[in-house]
C-alpha positions as CSV (number, residue, x, y, z in Angstrom):
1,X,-13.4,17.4,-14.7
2,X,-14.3,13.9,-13.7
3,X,-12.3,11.3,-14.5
4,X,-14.6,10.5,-17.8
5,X,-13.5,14.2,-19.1
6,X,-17.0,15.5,-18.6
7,X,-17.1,18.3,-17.2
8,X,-18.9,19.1,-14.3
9,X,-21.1,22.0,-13.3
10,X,-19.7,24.7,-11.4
11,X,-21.8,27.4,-8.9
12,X,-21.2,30.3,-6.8
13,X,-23.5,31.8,-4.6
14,X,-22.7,35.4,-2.8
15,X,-25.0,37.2,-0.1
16,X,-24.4,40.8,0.6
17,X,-20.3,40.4,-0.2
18,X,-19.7,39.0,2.6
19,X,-20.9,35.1,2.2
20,X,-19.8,33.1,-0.6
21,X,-20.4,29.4,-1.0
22,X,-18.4,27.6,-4.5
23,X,-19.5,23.9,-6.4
24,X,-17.0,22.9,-8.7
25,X,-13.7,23.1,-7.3
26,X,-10.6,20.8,-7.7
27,X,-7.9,22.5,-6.0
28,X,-6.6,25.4,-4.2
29,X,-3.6,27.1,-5.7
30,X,-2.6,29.5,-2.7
31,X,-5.3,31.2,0.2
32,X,-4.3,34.1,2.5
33,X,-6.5,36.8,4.4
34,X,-6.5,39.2,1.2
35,X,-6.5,36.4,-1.8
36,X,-8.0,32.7,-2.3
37,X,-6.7,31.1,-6.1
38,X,-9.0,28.3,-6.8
39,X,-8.6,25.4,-9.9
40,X,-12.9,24.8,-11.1
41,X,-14.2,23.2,-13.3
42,X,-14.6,26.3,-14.8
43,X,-11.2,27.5,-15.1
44,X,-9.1,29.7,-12.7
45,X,-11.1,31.6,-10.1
46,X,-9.2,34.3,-7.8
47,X,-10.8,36.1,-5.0
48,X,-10.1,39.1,-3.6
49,X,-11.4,40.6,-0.3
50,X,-10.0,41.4,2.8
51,X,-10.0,39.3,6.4
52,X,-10.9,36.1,4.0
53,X,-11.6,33.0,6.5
54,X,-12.6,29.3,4.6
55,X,-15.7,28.0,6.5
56,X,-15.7,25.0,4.4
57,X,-13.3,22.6,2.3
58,X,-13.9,19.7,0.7
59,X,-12.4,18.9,-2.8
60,X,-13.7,15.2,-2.7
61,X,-17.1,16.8,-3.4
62,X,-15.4,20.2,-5.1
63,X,-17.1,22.9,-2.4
64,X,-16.0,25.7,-1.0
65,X,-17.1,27.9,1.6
66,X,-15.4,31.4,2.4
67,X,-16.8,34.3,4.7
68,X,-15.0,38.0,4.7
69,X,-15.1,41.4,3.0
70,X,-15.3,40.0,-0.7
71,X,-13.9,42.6,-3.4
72,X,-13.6,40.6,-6.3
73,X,-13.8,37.8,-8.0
74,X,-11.8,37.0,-11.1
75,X,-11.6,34.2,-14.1
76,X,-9.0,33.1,-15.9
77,X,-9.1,30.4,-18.9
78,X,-5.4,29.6,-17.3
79,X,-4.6,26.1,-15.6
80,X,-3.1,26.7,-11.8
81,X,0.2,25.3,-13.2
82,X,0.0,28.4,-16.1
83,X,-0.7,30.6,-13.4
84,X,2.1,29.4,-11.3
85,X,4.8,29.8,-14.2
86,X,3.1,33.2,-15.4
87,X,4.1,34.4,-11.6
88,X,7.5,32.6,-11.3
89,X,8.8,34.6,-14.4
90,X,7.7,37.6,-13.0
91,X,9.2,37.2,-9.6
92,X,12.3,36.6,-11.2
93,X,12.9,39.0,-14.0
């Protein structure tokens, strides 16, 4: 969100599963070779994929650019912060 509290848009474009280019995003929760957790302005976005290499980052203007074998992509309504906890408690029960 901007600082107003509108929200703004959010894009993704993929070619062939191996390209991916993201609008939209505030913040980078964690990135390795295998898994890139992402904070948009459309919630909680993980991706999965192997050999996973960030082309581009800029979160003054919210894009993202990734290259790799791209397996998945997942939303989640959860904050980062939610996210974090959720995976806290589990490591330590």
């Amino acid at each position: 969100m901007d600082p107003k509290g509108v929200k703004t848009s959010h894009q993704l474009s993929m070619v062939n599963r191996e390209k991916l280019t993201l609008d939209g995003v505030t913040n980078v929760g964690s990135y390795d070779p295998t898994a890139l957790v992402l904070e948009t302005t459309a919630g909680v976005l993980m991706i999965k994929g192997e050999n996973l290499h960030l082309t581009l980052l800029n979160l003054e203007q919210g894009k993202i650019g990734l290259t790799g074998e791209i397996n998945a992509l997942i939303y989640s309504n959860e904050s980062l912060s939610q996210k974090n906890r959720g995976l806290l408690g589990k490591l330590l029960k």
